[in-house]
C-alpha positions as CSV (number, residue, x, y, z in Angstrom):
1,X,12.2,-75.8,23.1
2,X,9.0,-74.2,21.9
3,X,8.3,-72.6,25.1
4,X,12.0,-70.7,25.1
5,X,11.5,-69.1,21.7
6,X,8.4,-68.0,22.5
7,X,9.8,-66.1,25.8
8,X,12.2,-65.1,23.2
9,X,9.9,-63.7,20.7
10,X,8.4,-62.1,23.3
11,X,11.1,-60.5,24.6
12,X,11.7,-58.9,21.1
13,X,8.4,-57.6,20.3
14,X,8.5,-56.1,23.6
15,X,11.9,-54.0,22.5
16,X,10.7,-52.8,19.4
17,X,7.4,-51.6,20.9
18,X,9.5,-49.8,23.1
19,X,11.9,-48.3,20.4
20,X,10.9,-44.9,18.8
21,X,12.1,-43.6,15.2
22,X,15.0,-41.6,15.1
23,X,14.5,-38.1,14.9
24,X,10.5,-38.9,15.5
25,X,8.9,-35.8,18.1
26,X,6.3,-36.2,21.0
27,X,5.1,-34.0,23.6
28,X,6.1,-34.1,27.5
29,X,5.5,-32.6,30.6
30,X,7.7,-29.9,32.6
31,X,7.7,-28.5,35.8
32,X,4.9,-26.3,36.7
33,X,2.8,-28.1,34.4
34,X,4.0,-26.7,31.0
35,X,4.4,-28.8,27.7
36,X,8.4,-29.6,26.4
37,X,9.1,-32.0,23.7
38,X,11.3,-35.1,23.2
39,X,13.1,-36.3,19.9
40,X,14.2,-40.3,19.7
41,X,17.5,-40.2,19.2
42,X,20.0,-42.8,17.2
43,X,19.5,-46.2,19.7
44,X,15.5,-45.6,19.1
45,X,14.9,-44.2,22.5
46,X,13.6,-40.5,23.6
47,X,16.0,-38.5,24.8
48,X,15.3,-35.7,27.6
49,X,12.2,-33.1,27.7
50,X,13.4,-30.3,26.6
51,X,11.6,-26.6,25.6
52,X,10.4,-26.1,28.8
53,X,9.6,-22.7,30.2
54,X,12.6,-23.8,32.7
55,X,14.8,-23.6,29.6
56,X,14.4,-19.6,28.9
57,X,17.3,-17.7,28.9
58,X,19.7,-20.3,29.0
59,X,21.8,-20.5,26.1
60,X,22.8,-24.2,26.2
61,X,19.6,-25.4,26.9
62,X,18.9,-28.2,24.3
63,X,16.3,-27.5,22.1
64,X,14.6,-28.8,19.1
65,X,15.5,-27.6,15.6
66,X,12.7,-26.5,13.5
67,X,11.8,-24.8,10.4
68,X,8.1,-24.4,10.5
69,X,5.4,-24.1,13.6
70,X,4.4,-27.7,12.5
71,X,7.7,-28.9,13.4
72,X,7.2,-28.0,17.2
73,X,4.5,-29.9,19.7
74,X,1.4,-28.6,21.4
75,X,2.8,-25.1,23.6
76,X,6.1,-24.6,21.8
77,X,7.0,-22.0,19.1
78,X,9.6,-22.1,16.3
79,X,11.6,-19.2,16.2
80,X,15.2,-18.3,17.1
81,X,15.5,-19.2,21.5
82,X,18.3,-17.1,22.4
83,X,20.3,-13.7,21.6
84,X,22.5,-15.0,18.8
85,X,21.0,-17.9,17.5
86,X,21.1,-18.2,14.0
87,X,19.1,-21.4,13.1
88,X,14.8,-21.7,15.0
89,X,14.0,-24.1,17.4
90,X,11.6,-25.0,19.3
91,X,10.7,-23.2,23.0
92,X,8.4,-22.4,25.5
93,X,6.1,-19.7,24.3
94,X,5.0,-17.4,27.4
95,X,3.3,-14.2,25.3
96,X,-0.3,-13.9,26.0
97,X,-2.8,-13.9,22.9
98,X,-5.8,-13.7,25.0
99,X,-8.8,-11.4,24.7
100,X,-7.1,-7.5,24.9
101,X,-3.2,-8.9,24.7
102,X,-1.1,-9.2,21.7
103,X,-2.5,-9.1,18.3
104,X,-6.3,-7.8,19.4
105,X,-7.6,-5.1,17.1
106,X,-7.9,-1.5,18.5
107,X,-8.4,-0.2,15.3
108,X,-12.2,0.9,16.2
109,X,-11.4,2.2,19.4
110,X,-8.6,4.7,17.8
111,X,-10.7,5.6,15.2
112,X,-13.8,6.5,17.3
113,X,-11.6,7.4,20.5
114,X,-13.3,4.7,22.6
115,X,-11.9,3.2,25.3
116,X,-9.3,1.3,24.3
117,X,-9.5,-3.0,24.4
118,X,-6.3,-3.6,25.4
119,X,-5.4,-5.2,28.9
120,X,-3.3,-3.5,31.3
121,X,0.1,-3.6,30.9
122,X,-0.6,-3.4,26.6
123,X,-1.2,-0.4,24.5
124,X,-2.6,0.6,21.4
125,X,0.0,0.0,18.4
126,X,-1.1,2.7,15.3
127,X,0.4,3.6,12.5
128,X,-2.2,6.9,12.1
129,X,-5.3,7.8,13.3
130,X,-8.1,5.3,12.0
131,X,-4.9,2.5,11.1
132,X,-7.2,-0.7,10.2
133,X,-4.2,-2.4,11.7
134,X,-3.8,-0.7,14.6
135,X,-3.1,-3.8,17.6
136,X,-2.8,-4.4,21.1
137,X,1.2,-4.7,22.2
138,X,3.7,-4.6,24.9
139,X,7.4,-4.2,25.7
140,X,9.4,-6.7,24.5
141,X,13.4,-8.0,25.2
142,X,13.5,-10.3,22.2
143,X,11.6,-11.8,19.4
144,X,10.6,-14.7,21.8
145,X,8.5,-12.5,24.0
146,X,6.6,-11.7,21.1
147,X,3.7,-14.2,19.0
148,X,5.6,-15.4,15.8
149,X,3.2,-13.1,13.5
150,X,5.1,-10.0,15.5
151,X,8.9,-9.1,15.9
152,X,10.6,-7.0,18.8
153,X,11.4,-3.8,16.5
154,X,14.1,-1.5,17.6
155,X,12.4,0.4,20.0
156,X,11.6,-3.0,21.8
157,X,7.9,-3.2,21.5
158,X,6.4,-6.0,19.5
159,X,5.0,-5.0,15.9
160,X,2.9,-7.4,13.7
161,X,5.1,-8.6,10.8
162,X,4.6,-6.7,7.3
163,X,6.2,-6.6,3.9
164,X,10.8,-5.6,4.9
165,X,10.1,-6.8,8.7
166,X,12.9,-9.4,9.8
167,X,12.0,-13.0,9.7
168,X,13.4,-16.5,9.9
169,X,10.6,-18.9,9.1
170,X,8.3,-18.2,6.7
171,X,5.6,-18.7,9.0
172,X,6.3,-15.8,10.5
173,X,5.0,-13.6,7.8
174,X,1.3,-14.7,7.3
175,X,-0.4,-16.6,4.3
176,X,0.6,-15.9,0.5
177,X,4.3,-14.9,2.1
178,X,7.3,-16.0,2.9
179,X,10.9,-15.9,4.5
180,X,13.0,-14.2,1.6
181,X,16.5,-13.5,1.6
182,X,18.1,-10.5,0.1
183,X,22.2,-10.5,-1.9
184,X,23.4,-9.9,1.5
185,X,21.8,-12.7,3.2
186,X,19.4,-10.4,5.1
187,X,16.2,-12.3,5.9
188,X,12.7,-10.6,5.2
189,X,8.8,-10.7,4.9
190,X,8.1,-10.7,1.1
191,X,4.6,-11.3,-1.2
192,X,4.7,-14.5,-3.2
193,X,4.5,-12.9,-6.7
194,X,4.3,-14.3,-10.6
195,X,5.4,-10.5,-12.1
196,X,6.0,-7.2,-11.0
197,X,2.2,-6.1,-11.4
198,X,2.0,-8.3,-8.2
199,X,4.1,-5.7,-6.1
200,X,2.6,-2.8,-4.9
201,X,2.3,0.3,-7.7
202,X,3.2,3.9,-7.8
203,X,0.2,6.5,-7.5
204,X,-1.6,8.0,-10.2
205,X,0.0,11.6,-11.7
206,X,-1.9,14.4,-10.0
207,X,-1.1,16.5,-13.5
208,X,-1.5,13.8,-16.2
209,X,-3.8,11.4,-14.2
210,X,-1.2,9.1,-15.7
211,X,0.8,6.3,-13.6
212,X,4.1,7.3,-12.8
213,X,6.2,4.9,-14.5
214,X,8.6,3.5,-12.1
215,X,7.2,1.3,-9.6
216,X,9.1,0.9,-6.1
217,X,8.6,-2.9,-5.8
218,X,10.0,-5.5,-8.0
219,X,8.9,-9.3,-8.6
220,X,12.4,-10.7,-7.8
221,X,13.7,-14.1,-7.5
222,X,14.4,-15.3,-3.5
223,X,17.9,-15.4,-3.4
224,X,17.5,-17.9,-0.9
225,X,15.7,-20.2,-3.8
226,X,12.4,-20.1,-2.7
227,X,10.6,-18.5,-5.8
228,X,10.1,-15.1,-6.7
229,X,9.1,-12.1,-4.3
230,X,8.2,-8.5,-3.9
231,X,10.9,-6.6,-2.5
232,X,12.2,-2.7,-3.1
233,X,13.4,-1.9,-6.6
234,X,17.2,-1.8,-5.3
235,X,16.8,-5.2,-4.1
236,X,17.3,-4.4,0.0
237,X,14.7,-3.6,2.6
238,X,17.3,-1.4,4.6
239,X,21.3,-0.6,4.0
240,X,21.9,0.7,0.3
241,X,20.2,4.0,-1.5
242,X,17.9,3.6,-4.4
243,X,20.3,7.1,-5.4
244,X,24.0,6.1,-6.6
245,X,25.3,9.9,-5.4
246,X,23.8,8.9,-1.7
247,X,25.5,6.1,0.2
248,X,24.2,2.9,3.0
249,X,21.3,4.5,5.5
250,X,21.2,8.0,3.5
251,X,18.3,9.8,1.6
252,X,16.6,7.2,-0.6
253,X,17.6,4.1,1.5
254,X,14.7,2.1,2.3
255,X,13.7,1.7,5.4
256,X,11.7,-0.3,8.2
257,X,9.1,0.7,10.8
258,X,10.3,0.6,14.2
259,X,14.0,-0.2,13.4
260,X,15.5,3.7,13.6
261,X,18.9,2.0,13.3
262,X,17.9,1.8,9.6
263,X,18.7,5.6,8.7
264,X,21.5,7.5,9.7
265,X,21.8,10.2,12.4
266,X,19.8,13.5,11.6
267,X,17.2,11.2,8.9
268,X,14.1,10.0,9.9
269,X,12.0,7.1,8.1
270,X,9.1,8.9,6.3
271,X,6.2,6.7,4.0
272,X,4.9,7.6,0.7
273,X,1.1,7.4,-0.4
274,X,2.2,3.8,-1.9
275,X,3.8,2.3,0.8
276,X,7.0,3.2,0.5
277,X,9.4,4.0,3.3
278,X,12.8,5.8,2.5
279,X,15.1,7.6,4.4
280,X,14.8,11.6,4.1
281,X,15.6,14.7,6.4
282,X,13.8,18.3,6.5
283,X,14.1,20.5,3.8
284,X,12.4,23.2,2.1
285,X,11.7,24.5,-1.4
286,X,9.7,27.4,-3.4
287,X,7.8,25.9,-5.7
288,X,5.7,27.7,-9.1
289,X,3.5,26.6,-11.7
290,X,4.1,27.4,-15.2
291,X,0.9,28.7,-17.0
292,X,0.8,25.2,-19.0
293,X,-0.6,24.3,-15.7
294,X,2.4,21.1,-15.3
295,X,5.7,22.3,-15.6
296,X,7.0,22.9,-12.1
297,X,9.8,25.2,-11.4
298,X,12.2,24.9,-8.2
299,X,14.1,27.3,-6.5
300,X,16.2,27.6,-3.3
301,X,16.1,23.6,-2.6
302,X,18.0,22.7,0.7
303,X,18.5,19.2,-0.4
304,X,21.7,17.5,-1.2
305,X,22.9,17.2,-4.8
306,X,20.5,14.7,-6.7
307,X,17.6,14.6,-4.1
308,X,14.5,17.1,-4.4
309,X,12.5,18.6,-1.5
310,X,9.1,17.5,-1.9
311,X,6.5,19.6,-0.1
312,X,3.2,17.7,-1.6
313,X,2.6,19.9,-4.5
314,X,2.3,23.3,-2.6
315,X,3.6,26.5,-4.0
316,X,4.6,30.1,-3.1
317,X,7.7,31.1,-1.0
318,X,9.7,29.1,0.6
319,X,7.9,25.9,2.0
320,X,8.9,22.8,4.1
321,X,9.3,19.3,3.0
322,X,11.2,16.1,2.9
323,X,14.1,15.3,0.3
324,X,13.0,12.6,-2.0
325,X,14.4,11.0,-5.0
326,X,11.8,12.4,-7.7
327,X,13.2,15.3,-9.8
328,X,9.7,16.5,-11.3
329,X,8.8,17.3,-7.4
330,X,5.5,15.2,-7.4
331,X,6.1,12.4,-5.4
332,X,7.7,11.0,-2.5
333,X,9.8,8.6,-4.1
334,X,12.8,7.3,-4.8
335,X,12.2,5.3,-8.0
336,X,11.2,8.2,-10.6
């Protein structure tokens, strides 16, 4: 009698060493020697490797749900898997992040005209000449063919993550940072902020030395409850104008780099001094400067009703520029 419960006892520590807590992750191999994942499912057992590199592409492919890198083993990334997914999981990452492949600085090279440190088959990504953050990129198809600090922008090349560019974990967009969601349920890169002096500030009055007063970022509360953010004064990083007389992707919307789509046909996306990106077109203007030495009269300004050519403070005849938001003509702005 002894002897049968003890085969019996037996028996059931055996079980439970083999059972696994539900939802509970591991690593596991796929073919060609890549790393997957398994979750234990309701009966305590793991269920099938799934993630691997196998997987890409395929749309019903099970994957594992995830809302931070942590969530995802060894070799898998947390981001959205397919076109049209809505909610991250975890897959088989295949970018390269080695020496001269995405994310490598080329800033020095630019700036010194160097050869450049990028591998074949990447270029130089630069906002300017001399961009501290210029980086080594490639074409892209989809998010998933970039790291998770970079997106696949609009003109399908990978760009690192800044302040407006899309996200869906917070991960995504680097330390002090998050995820944010706008009114509309757009999701976006935002600083972590306390108060508006947090968000970046307007530039300092070339006439008065004084600041101007309106600042283009705003320390706003996440509308997706995660705290308060940095985000344009209008509240959206694309889609509405900061100007009531101009309306969705027109002068004065704010806009993203890399995602033309953002402004409408004929506008380009132009950056202020600050950091601001609005939607303008070509214009020009003939500026003069009273003998007090600040008041500025215009004349002959091509812009529509309620936006002002600015030419950065030039004056004379008629001179080119790009229609702005700021009726005292001294700033590229659309928050005066």
């Amino acid at each position: 009698m002894k002897l049968a419960w003890l085969l019996v006892a037996a028996a059931a520590c055996g079980d439970n060493a083999a059972k696994c807590v539900p939802g509970e992750q591991r690593a596991c191999g796929c073919p060609g020697d890549t790393a997957g994942a398994q979750v234990c499912e309701s009966d305590g057992t793991f269920g099938a490797c799934v993630g691997c590199a196998a997987d890409a592409g395929v749309a019903d492919a099970p994957l594992l749900a995830c809302s931070a890198q942590t969530d995802c083993p060894l070799g898998l990334t947390c981001g959205l898997a397919h076109a049209g997914d809505t909610t991250p999981t975890c897959f088989h990452a295949t970018y390269d992040t080695s020496p001269g492949a995405y994310g490598t600085s080329c800033a020095l090279a630019e700036c010194n005209q160097d050869p450049t440190p990028c591998k074949q088959g990447f270029q130089c990504l630069s906002a300017a000449p001399c961009d501290p953050g210029a980086t080594c990129t490639a074409a892209c198809t989809s998010d998933r063919d970039c790291p998770p600090a970079m997106f696949c922008d609009g003109t399908s090349l990978c760009r690192p993550r800044i302040a407006c560019s899309p996200c869906i974990i917070d991960d995504e967009c680097g330390p002090n940072a998050r995820c944010a969601t706008d009114p509309a349920g757009g999701r976006f890169c935002a600083t972590t902020c306390a108060s508006d002096s947090d968000c970046p500030q307007p530039v300092a009055d070339n006439f008065t030395e004084s600041m101007f007063p309106n600042p283009f970022e705003h320390c706003f509360a996440d509308f997706g409850g995660h705290g308060s953010v940095c985000e344009p004064a209008d509240g959206y990083c694309h889609g509405p104008s900061a100007l009531a007389s101009q309306g969705a992707d027109q002068i004065c919307s704010w806009c993203r780099a890399g995602e033309p789509g953002d402004c409408a046909t004929g506008l380009v996306c132009g950056e202020g001094p600050s950091g601001e990106r609005l939607c303008t077109e070509s214009c020009t203007v003939s500026l003069s400067l009273g003998s007090d030495g600040t008041t500025i009269t215009a004349t002959g300004d091509t812009c529509p009703a309620g936006t002002y050519c600015w030419n950065g403070e030039s004056f004379g005849g008629d001179l080119a520029g790009y229609c702005a938001g700021d009726p005292t003509y001294r700033f590229f702005t659309c928050y005066p």
